[in-house]
Structure formats: structure tokens, C-alpha cells
Biopython code that builds the backbone (N, CA, C, O; Angstrom):
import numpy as np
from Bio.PDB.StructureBuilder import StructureBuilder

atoms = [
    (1, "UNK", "N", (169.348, -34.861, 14.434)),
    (1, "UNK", "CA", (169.554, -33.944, 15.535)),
    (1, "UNK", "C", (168.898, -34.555, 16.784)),
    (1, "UNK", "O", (167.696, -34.540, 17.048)),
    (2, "UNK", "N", (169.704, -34.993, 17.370)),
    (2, "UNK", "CA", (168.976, -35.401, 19.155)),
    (2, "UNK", "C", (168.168, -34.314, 20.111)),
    (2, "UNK", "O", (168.460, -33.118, 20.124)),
    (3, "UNK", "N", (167.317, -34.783, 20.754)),
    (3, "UNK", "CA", (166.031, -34.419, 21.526)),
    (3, "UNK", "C", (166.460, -34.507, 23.047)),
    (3, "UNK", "O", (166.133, -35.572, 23.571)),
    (4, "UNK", "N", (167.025, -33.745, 23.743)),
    (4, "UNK", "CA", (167.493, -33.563, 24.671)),
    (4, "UNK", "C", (166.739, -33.492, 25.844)),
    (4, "UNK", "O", (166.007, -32.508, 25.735)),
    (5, "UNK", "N", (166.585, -33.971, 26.757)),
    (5, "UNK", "CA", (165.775, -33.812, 27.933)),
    (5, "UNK", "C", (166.631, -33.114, 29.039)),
    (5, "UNK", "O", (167.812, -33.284, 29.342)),
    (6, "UNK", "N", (165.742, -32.332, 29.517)),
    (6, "UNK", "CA", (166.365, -31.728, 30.780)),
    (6, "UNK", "C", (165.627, -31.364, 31.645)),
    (6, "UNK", "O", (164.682, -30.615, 31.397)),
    (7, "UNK", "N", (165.867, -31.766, 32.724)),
    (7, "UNK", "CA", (164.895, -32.005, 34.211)),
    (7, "UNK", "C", (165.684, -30.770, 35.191)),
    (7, "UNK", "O", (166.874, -30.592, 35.451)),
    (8, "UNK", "N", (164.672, -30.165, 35.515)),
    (8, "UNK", "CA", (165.537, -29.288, 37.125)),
    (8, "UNK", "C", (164.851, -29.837, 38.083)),
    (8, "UNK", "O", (163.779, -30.433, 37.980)),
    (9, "UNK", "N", (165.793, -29.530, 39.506)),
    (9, "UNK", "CA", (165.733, -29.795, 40.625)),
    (9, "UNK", "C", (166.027, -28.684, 41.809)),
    (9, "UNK", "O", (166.667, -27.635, 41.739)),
    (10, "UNK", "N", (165.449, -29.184, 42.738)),
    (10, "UNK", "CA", (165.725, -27.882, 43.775)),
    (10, "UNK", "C", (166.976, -28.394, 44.919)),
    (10, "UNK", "O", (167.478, -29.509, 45.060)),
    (11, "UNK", "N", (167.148, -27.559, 45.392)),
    (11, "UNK", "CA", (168.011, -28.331, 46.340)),
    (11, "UNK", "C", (168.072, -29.700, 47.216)),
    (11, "UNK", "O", (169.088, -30.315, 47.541)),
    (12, "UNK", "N", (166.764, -30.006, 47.504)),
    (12, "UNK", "CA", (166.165, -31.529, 48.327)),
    (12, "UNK", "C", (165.624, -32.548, 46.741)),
    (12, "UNK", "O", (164.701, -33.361, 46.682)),
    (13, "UNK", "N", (166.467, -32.173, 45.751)),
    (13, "UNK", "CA", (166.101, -33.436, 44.776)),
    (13, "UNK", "C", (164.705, -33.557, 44.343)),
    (13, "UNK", "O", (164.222, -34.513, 43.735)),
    (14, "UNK", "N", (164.025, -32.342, 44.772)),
    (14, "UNK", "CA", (162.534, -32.346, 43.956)),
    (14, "UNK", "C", (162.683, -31.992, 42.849)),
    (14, "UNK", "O", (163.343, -30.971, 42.661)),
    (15, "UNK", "N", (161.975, -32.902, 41.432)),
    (15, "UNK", "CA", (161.957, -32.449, 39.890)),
    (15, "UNK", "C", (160.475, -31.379, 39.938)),
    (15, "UNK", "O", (159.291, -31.678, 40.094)),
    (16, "UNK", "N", (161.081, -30.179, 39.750)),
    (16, "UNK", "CA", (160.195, -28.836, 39.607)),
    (16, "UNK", "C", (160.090, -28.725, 38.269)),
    (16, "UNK", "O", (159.034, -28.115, 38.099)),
    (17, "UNK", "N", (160.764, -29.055, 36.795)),
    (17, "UNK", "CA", (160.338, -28.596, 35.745)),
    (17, "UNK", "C", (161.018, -29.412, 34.575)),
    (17, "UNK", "O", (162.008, -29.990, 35.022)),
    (18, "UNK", "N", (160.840, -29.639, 33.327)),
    (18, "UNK", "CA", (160.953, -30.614, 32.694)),
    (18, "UNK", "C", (161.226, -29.760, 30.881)),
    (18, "UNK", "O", (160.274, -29.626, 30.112)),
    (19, "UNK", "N", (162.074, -29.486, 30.667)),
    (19, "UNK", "CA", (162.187, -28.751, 29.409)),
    (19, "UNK", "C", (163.179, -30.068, 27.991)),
    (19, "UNK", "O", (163.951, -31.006, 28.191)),
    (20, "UNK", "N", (162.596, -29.440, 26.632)),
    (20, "UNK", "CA", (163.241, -30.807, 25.914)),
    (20, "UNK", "C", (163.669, -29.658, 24.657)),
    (20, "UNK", "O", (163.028, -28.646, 24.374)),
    (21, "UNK", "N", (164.904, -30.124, 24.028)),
    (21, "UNK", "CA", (165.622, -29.073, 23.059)),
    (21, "UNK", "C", (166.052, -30.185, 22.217)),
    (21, "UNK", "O", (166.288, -31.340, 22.574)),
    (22, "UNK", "N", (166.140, -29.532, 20.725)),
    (22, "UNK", "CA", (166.777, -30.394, 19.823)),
    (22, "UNK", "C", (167.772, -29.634, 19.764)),
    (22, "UNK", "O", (167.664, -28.451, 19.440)),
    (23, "UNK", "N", (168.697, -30.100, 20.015)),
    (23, "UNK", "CA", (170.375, -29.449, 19.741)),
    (23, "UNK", "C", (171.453, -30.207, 18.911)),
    (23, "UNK", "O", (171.558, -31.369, 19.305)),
    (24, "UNK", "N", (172.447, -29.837, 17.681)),
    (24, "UNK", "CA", (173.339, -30.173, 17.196)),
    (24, "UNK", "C", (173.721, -31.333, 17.684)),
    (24, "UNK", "O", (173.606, -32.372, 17.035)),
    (25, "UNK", "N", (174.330, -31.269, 19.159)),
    (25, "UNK", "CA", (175.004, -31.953, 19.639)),
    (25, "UNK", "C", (175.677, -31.975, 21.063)),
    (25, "UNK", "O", (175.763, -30.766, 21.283)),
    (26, "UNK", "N", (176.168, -32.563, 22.084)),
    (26, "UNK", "CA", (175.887, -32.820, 23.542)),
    (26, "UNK", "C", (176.365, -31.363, 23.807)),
    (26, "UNK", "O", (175.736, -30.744, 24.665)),
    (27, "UNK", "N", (177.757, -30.517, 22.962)),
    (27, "UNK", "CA", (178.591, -29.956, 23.651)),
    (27, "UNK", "C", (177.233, -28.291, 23.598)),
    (27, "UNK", "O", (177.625, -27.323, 24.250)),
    (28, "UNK", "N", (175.975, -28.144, 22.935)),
    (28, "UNK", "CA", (175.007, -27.561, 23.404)),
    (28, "UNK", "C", (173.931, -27.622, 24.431)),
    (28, "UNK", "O", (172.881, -26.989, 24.327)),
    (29, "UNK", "N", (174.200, -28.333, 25.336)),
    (29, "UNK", "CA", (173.924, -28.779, 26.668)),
    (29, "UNK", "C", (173.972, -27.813, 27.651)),
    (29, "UNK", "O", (173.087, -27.454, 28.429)),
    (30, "UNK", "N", (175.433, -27.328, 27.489)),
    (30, "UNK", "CA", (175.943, -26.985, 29.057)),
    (30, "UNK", "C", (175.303, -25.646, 28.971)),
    (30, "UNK", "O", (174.782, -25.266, 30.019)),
    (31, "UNK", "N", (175.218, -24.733, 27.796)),
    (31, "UNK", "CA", (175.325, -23.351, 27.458)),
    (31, "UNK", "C", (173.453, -23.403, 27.782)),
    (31, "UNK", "O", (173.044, -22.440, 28.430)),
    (32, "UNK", "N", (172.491, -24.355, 27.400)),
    (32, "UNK", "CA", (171.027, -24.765, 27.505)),
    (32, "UNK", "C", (170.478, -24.443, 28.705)),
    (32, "UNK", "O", (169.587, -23.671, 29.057)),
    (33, "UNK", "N", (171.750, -25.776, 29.668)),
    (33, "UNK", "CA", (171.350, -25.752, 30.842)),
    (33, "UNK", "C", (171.610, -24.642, 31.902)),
    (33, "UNK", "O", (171.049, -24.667, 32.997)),
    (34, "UNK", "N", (172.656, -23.475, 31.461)),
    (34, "UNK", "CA", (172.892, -22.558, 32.105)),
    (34, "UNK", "C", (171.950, -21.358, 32.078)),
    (34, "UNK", "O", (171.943, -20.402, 32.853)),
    (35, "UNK", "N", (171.118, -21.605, 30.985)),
    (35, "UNK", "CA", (170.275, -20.776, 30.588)),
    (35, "UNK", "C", (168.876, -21.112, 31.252)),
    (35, "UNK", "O", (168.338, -20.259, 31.959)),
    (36, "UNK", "N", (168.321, -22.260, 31.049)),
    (36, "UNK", "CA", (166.994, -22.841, 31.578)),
    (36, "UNK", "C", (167.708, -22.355, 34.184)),
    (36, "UNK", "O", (166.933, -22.106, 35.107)),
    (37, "UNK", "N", (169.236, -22.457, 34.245)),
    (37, "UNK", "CA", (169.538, -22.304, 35.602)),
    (37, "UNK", "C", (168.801, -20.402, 36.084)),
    (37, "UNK", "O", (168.213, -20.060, 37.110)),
    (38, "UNK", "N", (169.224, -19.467, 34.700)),
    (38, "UNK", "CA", (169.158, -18.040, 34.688)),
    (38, "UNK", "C", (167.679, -17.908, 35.018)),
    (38, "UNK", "O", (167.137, -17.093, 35.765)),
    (39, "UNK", "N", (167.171, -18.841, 34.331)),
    (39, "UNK", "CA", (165.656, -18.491, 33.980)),
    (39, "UNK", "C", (165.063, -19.138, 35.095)),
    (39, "UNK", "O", (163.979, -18.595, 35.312)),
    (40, "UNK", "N", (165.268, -19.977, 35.831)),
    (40, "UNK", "CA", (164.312, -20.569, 36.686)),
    (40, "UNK", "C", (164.991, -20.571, 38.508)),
    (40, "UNK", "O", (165.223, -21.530, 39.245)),
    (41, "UNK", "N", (165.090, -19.638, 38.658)),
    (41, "UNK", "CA", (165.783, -18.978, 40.354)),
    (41, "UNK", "C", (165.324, -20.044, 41.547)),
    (41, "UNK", "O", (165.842, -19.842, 42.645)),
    (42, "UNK", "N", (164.482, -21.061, 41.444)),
    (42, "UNK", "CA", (164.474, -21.805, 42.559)),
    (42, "UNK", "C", (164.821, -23.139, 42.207)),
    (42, "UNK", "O", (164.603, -24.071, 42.981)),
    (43, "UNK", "N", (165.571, -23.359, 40.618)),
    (43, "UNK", "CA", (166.516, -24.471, 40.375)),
    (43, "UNK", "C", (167.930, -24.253, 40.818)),
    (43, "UNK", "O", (168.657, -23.357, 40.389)),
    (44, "UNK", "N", (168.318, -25.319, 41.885)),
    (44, "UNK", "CA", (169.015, -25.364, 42.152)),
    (44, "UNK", "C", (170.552, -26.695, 41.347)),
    (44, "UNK", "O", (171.759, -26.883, 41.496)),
    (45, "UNK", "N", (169.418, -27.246, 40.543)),
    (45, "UNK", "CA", (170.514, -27.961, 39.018)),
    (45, "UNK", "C", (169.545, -28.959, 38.151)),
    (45, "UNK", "O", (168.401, -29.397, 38.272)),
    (46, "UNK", "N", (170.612, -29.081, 37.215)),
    (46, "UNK", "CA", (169.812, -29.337, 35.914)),
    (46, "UNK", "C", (170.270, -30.768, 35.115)),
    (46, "UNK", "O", (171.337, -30.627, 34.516)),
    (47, "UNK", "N", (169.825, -31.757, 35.028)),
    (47, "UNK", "CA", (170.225, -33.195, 34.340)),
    (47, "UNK", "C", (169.962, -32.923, 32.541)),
    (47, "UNK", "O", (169.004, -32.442, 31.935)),
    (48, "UNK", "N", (170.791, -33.270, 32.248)),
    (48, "UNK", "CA", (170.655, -33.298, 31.168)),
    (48, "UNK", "C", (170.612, -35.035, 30.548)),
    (48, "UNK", "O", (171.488, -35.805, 30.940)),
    (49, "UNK", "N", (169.474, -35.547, 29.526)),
    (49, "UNK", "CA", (169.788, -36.572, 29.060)),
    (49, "UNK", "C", (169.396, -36.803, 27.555)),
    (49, "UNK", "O", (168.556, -36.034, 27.088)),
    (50, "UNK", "N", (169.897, -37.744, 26.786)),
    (50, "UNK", "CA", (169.580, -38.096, 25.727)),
    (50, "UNK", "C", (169.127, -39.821, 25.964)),
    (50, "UNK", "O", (169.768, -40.819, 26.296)),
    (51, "UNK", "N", (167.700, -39.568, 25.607)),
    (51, "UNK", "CA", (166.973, -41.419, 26.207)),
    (51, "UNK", "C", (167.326, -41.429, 27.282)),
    (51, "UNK", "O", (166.949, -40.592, 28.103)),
    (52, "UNK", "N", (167.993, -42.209, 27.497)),
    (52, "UNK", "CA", (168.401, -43.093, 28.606)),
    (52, "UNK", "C", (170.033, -42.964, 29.291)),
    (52, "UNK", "O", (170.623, -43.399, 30.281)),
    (53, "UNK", "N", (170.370, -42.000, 27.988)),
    (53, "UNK", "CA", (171.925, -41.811, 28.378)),
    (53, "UNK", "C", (172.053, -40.227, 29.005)),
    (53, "UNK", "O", (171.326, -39.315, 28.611)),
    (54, "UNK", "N", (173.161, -40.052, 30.105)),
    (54, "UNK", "CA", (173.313, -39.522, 31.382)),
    (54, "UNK", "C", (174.380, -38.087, 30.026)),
    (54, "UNK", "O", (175.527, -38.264, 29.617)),
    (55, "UNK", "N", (173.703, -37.174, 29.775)),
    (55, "UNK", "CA", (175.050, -36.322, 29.373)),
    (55, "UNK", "C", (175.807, -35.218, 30.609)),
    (55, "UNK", "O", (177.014, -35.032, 30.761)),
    (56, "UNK", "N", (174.848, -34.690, 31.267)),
    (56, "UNK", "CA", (175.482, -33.533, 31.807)),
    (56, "UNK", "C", (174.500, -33.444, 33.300)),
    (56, "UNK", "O", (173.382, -33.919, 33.496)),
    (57, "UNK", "N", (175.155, -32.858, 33.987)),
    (57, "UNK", "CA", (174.549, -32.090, 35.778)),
    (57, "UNK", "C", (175.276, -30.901, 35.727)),
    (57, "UNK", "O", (176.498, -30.773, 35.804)),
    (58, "UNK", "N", (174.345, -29.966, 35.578)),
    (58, "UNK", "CA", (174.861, -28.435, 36.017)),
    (58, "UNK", "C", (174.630, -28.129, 37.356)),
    (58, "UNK", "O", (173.598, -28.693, 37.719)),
    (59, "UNK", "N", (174.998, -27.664, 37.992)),
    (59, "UNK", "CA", (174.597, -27.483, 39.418)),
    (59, "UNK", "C", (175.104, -26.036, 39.292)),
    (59, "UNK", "O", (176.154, -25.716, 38.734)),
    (60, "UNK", "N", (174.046, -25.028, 40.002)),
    (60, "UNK", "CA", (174.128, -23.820, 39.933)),
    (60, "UNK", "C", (175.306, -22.936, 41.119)),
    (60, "UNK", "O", (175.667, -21.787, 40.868)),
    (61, "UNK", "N", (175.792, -23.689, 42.387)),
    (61, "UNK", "CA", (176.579, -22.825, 43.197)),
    (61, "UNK", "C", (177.624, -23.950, 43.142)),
    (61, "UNK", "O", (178.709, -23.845, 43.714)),
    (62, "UNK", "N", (177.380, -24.670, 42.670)),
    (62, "UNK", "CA", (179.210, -26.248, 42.650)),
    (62, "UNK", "C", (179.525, -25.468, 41.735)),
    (62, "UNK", "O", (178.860, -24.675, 41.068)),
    (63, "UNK", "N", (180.966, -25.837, 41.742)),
    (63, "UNK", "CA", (182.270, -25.565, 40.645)),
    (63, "UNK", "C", (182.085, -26.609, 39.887)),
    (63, "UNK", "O", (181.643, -27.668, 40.332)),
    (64, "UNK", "N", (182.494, -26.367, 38.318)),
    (64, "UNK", "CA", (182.646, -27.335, 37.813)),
    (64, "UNK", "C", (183.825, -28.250, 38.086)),
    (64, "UNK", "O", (184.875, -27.658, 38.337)),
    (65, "UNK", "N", (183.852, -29.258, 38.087)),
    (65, "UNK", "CA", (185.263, -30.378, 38.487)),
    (65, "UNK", "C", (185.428, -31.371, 37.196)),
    (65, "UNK", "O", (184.519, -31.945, 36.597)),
    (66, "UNK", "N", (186.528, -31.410, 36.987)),
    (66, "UNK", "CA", (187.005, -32.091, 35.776)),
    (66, "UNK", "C", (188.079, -32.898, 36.262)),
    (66, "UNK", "O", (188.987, -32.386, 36.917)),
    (67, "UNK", "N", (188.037, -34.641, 35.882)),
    (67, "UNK", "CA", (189.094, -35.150, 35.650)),
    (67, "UNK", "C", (190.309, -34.826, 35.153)),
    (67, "UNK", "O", (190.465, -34.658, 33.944)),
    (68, "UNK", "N", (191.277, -34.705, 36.013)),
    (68, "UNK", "CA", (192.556, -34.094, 35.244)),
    (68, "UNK", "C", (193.223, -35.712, 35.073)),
    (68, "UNK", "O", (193.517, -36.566, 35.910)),
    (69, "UNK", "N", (193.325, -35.667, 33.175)),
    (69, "UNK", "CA", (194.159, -37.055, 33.451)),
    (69, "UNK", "C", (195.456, -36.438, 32.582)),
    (69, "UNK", "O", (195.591, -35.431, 31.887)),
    (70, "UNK", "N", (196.406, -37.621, 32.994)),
    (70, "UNK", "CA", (197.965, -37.831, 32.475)),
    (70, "UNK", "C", (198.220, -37.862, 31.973)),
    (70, "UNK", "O", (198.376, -38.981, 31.483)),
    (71, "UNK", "N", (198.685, -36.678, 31.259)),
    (71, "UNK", "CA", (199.495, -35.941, 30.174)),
    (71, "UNK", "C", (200.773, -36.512, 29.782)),
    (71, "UNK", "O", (201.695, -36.826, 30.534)),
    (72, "UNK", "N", (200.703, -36.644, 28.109)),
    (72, "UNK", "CA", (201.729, -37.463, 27.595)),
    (72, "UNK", "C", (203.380, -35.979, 27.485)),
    (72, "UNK", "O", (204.583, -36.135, 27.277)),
    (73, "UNK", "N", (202.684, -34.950, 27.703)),
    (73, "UNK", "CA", (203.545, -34.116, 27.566)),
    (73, "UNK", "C", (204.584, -33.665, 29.345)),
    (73, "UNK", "O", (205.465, -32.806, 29.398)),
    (74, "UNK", "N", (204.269, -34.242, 30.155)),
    (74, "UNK", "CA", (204.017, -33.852, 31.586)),
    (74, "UNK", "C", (204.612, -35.123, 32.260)),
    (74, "UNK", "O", (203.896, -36.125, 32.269)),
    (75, "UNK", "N", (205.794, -35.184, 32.800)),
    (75, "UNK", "CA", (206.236, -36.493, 33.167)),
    (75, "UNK", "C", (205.423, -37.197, 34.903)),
    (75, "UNK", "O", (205.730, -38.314, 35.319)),
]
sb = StructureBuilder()
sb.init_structure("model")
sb.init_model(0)
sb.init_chain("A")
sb.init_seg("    ")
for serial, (resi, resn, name, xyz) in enumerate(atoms, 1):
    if name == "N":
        sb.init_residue(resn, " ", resi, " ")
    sb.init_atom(name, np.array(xyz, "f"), 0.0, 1.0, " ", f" {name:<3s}", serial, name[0])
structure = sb.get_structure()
């Protein structure tokens, strides 16, 4: 089970708080970090990492944005 790090930030990129979760797996991240966003009102977003590797940025007033790629069904 991986050891998740997650750092918040305020709006000017200051790291205000530093929380670490063992979770299943990455796709328990987002639901973590939305929670550590509820709980801490002057985070303005949240990094998520495993070591050294980059999983997730929640940002509390951005939309999420997703690559829309090219659908084999969709000419």
C-alpha cells in the first residue's frame, strides 16, 4: 500500500501544511485531497505525491480540466 504525501498551499505558493495517507491506490487521492481542501479554509490547493512521482493538484476554485483525446468511436 503506498504512502502518499500531500502538501497544501495558499494562493501565493506558500506550503502551509503537510499531511501523509496510506491509500489503496492513486485513484484515493482526489476524494483525500478534497477532504484535507474542506478541512483546511486557507488552502487554496493540494499536491499530491508518491516519492518523487507527481500524482494529482487539486485546486480548490479551478475546474477540473481533462485531456479530451480521440475517440476511436467519433470520426
Amino acid at each position: 500500500m503506498p504512502m502518499y504525501t500531500f502538501l497544501l498551499f495558499r494562493r501565493d505558493d506558500a506550503a502551509i501544511s503537510l499531511d501523509a495517507d496510506l491509500l489503496d491506490h492513486d485513484g484515493g487521492t482526489f476524494t483525500r485531497a478534497g477532504k484535507l481542501l474542506e478541512d483546511h479554509r486557507s488552502c487554496d490547493y493540494v499536491e499530491v505525491w508518491d516519492g518523487d512521482r507527481a500524482v494529482l493538484a487539486r485546486h480548490r476554485e479551478q475546474p477540473i480540466k481533462r485531456e479530451v483525446r480521440p475517440s476511436a468511436h467519433y470520426g
